[in-house]
C-alpha positions, 0 to 999 in steps of 0.5 A: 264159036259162031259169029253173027251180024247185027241188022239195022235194027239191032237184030241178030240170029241165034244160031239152031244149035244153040236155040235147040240147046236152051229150048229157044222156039218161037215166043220165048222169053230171054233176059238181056243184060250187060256184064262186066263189059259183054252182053248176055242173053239168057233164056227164061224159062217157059213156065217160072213157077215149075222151075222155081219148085224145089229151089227152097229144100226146107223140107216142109218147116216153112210151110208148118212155120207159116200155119203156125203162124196163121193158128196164132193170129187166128186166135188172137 
């Protein structure tokens, strides 16, 4: 567990093991937020788009629904 001091502006230091771990460098994006009484930060990662692939495993049916859908509204 590491401790770290607060500046007069509210900064603190993220320890390099930890920046190391969550690939913290210069720039990065953190989200802040209070939960149940503590403050976390969590790192966002640098590119969402590619992070978010393959979150929605639908195997293909979402996009053959949506062109689907597309074909019939083309038709009307």
């Amino acid at each position: 567990m590491s401790i770290v001091k607060a500046t007069i502006k509210g900064q603190v230091i993220i320890p390099a093991p930890i920046r190391k771990k969550y690939k913290i460098e210069k720039g990065s994006l953190l989200h802040i937020y209070e939960e149940h009484n503590k403050i976390v930060l969590e790192a966002l990662p640098a590119d969402p788009v590619a992070a978010g692939r393959g979150m929605l495993k639908s195997r293909g049916k979402v996009l053959k629904s949506l062109l689907r859908d597309r074909r019939q509204e083309a038709k009307q």
